[in-house]
C-alpha atoms as an extended CHARMM CRD file, in Angstrom:
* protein
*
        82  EXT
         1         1  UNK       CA           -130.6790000000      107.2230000000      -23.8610000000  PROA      1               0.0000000000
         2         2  UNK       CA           -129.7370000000      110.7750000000      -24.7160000000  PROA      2               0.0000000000
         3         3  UNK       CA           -130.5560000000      114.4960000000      -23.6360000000  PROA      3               0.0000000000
         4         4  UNK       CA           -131.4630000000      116.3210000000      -26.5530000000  PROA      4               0.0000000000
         5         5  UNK       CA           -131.7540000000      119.7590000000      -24.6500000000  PROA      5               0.0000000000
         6         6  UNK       CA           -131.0140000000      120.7200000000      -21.0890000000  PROA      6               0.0000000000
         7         7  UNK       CA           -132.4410000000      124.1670000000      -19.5660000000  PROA      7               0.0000000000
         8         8  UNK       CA           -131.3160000000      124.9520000000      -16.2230000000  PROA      8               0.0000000000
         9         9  UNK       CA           -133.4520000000      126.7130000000      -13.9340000000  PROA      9               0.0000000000
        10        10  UNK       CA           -132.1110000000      129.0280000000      -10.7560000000  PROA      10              0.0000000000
        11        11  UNK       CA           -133.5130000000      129.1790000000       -7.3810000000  PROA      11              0.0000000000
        12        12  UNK       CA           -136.3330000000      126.5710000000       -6.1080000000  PROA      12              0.0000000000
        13        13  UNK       CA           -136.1350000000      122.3580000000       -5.8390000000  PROA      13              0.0000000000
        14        14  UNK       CA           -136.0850000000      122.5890000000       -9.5580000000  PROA      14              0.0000000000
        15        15  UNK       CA           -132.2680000000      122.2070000000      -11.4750000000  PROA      15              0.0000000000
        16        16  UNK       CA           -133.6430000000      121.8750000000      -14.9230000000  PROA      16              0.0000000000
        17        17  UNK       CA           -135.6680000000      120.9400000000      -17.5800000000  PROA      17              0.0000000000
        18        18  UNK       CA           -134.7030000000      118.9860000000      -20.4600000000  PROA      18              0.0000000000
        19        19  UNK       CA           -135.8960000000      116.7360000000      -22.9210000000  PROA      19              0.0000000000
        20        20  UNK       CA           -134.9080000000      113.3360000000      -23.8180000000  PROA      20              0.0000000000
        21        21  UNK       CA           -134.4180000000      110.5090000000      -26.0720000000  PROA      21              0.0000000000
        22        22  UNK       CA           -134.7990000000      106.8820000000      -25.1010000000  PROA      22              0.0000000000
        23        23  UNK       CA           -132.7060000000      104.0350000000      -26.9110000000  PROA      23              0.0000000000
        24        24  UNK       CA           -135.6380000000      102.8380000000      -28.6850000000  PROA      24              0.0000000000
        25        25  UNK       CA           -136.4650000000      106.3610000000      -30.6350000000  PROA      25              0.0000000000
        26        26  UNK       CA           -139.0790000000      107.3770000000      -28.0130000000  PROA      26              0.0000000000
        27        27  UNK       CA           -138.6490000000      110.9480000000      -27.3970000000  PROA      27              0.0000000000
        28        28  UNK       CA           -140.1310000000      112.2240000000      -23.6700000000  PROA      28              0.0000000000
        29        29  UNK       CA           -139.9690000000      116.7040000000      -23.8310000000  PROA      29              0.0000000000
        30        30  UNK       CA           -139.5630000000      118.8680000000      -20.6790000000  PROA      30              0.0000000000
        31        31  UNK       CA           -139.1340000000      116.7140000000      -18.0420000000  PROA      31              0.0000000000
        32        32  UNK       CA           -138.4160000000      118.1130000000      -14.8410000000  PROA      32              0.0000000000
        33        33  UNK       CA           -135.3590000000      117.2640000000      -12.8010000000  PROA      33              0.0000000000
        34        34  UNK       CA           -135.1180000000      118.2860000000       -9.4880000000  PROA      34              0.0000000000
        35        35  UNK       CA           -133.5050000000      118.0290000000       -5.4630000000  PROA      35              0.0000000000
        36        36  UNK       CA           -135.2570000000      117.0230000000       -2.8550000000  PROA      36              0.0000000000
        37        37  UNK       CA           -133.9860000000      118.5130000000        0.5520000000  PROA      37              0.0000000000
        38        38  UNK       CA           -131.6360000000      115.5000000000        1.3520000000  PROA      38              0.0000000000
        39        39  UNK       CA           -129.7490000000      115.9740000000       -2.3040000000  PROA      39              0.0000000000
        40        40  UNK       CA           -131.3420000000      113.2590000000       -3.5130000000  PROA      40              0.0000000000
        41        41  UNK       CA           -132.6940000000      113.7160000000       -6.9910000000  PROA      41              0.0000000000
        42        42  UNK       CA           -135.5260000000      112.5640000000       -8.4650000000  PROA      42              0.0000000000
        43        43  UNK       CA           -137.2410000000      113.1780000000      -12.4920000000  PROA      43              0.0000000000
        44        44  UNK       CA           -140.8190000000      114.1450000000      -13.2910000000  PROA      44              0.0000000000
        45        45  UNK       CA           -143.1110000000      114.2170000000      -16.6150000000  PROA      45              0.0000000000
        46        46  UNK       CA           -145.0250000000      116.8750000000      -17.6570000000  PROA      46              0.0000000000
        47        47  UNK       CA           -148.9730000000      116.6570000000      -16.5050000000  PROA      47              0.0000000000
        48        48  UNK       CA           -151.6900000000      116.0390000000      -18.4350000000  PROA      48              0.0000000000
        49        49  UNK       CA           -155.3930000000      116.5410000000      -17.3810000000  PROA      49              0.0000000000
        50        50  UNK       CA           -153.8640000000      116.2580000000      -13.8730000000  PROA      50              0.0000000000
        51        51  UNK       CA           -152.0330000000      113.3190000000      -14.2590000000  PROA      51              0.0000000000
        52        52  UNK       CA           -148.3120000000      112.3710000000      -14.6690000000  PROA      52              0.0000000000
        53        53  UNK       CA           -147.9730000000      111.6320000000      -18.7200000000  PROA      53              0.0000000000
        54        54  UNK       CA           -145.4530000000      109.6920000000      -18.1390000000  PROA      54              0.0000000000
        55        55  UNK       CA           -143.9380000000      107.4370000000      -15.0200000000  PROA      55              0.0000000000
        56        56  UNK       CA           -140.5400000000      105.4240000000      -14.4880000000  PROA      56              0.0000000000
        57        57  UNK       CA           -139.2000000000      102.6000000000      -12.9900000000  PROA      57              0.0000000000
        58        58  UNK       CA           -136.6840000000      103.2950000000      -10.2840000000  PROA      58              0.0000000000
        59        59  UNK       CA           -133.7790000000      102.1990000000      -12.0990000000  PROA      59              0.0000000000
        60        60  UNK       CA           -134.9440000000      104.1440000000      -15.3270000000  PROA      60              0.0000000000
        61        61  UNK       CA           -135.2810000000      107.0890000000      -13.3990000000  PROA      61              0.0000000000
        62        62  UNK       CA           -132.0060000000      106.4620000000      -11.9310000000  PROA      62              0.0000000000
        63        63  UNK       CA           -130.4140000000      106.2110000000      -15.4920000000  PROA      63              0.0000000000
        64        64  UNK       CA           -132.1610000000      109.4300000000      -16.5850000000  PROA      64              0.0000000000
        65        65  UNK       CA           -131.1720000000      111.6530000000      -13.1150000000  PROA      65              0.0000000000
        66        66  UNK       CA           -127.5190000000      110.3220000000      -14.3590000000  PROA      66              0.0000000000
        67        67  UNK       CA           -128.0640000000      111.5190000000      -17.5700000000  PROA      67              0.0000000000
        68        68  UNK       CA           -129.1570000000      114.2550000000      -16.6760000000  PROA      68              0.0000000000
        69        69  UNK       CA           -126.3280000000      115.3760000000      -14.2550000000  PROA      69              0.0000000000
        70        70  UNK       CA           -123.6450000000      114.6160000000      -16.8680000000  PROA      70              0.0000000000
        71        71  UNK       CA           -125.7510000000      117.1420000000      -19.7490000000  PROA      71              0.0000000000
        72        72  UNK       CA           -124.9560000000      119.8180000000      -16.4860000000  PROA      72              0.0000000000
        73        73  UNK       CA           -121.3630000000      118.9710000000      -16.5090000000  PROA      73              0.0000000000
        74        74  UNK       CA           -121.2700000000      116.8510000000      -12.9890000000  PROA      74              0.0000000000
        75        75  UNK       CA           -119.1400000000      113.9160000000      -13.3230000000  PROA      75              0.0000000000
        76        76  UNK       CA           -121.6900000000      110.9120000000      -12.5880000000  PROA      76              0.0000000000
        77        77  UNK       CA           -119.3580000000      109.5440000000      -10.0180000000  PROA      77              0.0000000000
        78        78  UNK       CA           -119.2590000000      112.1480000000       -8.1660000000  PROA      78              0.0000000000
        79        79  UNK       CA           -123.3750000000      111.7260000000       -6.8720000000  PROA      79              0.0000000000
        80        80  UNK       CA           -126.3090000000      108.6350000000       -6.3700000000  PROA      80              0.0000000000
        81        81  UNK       CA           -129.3540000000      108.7690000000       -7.6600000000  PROA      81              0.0000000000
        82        82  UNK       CA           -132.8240000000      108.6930000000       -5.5970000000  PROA      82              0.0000000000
């Protein structure tokens, strides 16, 4: 998996939004990372018609909030994932 494009966002629950490329060429765009009060993290899809377009398994999600820290510059062993 790869970030293609990370867009940090200030202020809110929200850290960024970024858009990614899974190992088998499907591309997911502006998904939303963001902290829950506890520092856990946790990654959303974009909505359609009131829905979640897309949803992950824990440990993809898990792979992708890692991802997603290391396109921010943290150093992955540094934090868990929700």
């Amino acid at each position: 998996m790869q970030i293609l494009a990370i867009r940090p966002e200030a202020g809110g629950r929200t850290l960024a939004r970024f858009d990614l490329q899974l190992v088998d060429g499907v591309r997911l765009y502006n998904l939303k990372l963001t902290e829950k009060a506890d520092g856990r993290r946790r990654v959303f899809a974009p909505s359609a018609f009131g829905y979640p377009a897309a949803t992950f398994t824990t440990e993809i999600a898990e792979q992708i909030v890692r991802a997603a820290g290391v396109a921010l510059g943290e150093n992955p062993s540094e934090r868990t994932a929700d």
